[in-house]
N, C-alpha and C positions, 0 to 999 in steps of 0.2 A: 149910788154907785159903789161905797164899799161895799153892801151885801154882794153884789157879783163876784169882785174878785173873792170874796169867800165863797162863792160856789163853784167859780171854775177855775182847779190851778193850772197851773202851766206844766206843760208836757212834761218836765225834768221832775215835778212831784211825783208822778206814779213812776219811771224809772229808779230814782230814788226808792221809793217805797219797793218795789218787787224786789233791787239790788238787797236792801235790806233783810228783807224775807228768805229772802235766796240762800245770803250771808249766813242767817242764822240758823236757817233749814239744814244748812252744812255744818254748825256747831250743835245741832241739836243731835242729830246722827252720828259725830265723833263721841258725842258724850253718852249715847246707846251704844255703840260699838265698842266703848272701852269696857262694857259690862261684860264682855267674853273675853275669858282668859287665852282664846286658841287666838284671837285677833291680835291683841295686846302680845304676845311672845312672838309674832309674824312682826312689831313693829322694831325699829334701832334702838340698842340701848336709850340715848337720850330719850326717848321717848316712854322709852319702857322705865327709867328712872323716876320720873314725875309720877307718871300709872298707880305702880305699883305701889310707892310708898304715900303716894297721897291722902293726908290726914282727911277725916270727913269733915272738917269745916271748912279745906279745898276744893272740895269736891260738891258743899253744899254749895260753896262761891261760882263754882262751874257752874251747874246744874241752875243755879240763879241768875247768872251772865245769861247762858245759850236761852233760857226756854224762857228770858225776862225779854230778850232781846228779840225772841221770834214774834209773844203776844205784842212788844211794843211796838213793833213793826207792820202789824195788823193795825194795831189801834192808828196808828199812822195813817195808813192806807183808808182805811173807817174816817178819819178827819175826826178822832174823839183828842181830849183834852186828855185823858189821861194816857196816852204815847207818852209824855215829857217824865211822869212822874215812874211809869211803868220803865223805860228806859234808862233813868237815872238807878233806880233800882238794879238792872242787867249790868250796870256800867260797874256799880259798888260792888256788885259780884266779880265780876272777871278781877277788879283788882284786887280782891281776896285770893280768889285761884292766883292770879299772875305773882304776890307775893311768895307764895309755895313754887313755884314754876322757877323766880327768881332766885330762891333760897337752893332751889337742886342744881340751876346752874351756875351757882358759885361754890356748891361747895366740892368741887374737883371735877363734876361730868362735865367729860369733855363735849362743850354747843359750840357749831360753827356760827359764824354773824348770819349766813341766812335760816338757820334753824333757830337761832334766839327772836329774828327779825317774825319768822313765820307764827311762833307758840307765842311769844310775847309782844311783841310792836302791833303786830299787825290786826289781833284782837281789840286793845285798846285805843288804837287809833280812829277803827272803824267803829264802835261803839261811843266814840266821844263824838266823834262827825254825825252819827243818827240825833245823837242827843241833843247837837247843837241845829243840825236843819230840823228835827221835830219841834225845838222853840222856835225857831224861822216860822214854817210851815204852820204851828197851831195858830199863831198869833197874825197871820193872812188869811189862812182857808180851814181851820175849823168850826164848826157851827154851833 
């Protein structure tokens, strides 16, 4: 009877999994977009603050967040074992980016709470939540 329920999860696992994929499909394309300079001057200062002066081991933390968070998201969906280890990986990136993220808006750019909530809460939130139903989910329905 366990083997089953690891073959067949329940409907909220592939929601889950696409929401994830989705998520990160959207982080993966801000972190290609920010690569043109005409895109990045079209954005708000606060935004344009982080961009611009972003040292490359914030940028290497990004680039390891989004596109750690899009394959772990697949691996998820896949029901592989390594989702957990891939996503903790994504998770250790953004809070490297979000440390630089944090550092710009303390040190005088002016962030409203939903601009701090959007570039900062809002990635780490949703990146801890994959990571914790990808331990849920491996340890039910991975094979």
């Amino acid at each position: 009877m366990e083997n089953e329920s690891k073959v067949k999860p329940h409907w909220s696992f592939w929601v889950v999994c696409v929401l994830g994929i989705a998520w990160n499909v959207g982080g993966t394309a801000n972190y290609l977009m920010q690569k043109n300079m005409e895109f990045v001057n079209s954005l708000p200062a606060t935004h344009q603050a982080i961009i611009i002066g972003r040292p490359i081991w914030a940028t290497g933390g990004f680039a390891i967040g989004v596109f750690g968070g899009f394959l772990g998201s697949v691996y998820l969906l896949l029901k592989r074992r390594s989702a957990f280890n891939t996503l903790l990986i994504s998770l250790i990136g953004i809070i490297v980016t979000m440390a630089h993220t944090i550092n710009v808006a303390m040190s005088g750019t002016e962030f409203s709470i939903s601009e701090f909530t959007v570039m900062v809460i809002s990635p780490l939130v949703v990146a801890l939540a994959l990571l914790l139903y990808a331990k849920y989910a491996i340890a039910r329905y991975a094979r």
